[in-house]
C-alpha positions in Angstrom: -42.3 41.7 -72.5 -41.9 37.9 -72.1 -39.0 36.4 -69.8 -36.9 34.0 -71.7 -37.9 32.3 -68.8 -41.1 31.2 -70.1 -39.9 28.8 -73.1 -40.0 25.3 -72.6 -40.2 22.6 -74.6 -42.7 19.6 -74.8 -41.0 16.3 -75.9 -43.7 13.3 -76.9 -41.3 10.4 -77.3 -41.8 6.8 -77.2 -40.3 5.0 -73.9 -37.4 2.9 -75.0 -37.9 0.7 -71.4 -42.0 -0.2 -71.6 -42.7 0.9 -75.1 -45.3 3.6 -74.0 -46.0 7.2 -75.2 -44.2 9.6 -73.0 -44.4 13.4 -72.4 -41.6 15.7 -70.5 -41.1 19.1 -70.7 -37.4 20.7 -70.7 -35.9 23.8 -70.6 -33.0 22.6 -72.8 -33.2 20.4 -76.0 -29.9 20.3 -78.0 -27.5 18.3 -80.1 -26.3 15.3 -78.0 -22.6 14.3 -77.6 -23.6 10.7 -78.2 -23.8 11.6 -82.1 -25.7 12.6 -84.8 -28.5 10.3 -83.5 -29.5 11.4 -80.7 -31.2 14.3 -79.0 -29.8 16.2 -75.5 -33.0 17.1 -73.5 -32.0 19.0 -69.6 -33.2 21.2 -67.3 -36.5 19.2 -66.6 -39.7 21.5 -65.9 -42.7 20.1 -63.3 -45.6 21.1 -62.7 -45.2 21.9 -58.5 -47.9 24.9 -58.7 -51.2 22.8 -59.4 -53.6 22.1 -56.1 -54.0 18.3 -58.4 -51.6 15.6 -58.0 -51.1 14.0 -61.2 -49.6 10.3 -60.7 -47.9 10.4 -64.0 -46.4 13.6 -63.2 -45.3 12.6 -60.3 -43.5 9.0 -61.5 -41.9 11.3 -64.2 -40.3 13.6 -61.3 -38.8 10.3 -59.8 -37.8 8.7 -62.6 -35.8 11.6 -63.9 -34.8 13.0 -60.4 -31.1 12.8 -60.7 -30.6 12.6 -64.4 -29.1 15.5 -65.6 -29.4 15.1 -69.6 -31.8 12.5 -70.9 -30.2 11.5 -74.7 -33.3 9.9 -76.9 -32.7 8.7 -80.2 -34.0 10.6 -83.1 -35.9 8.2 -83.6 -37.9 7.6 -80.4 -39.2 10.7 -80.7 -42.6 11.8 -82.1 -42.4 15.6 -81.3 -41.2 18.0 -79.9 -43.0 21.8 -79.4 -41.6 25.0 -77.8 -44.1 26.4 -75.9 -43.9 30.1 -74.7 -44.3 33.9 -75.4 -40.9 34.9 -77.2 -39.9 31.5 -78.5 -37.7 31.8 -81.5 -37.4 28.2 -82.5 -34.9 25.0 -81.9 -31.1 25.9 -83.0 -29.1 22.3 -83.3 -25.3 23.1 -83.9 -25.5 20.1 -86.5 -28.5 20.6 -89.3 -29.8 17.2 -89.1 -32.4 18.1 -91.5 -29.9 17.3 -94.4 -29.5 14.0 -94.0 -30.4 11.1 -96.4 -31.6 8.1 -95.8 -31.3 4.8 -98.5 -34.6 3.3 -99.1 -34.8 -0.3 -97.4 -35.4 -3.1 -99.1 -39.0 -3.2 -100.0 -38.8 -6.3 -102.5 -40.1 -9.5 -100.9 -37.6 -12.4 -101.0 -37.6 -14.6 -104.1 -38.8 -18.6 -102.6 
């Protein structure tokens, strides 16, 4: 039987400081105390078993070393994927799939 152990998530967000494609992977994604916006991700999982150093692994461990819950907006983020043997699936406290949201305005201005 699979440890609950094993489930971690994979969160491909876009980097609100240089704009770029990012990947970490949490133990912990949940609603955020910042509002309905935004996304709690915590307990930060690295790769520390590979013989390979990967550079971009290795920037992500210093950049978050320290941080204790990352909040990303909803809408930085492009996916996010729980990986593992007995995952069950993301639980928010706050269905966020109900929302509505108005139609901009997609008319072009009168000259």
């Amino acid at each position: 039987m699979a440890k609950k152990d094993d489930i971690h998530y994979i969160i491909t967000y876009r980097d609100p400081e240089d704009e770029k494609v990012s990947t970490i992977k949490a133990k912990t994604v949940t609603d955020s105390t910042l509002g309905m916006s935004f996304v709690a991700i915590s307990d930060f999982v690295f790769d520390t078993n590979s013989l390979v150093v990967d550079p971009e692994e290795e920037t992500r461990k210093k950049r978050l070393e320290g941080v204790k819950t990352l909040h990303l907006s909803i809408y930085l983020i492009l996916s996010i994927r729980e990986v593992g043997k007995s995952h069950e699936g993301l639980k928010f406290k706050k269905d966020k799939s109900n929302l509505f949201v108005f139609p901009g305005n997609t008319s072009t201005p009168k000259k």
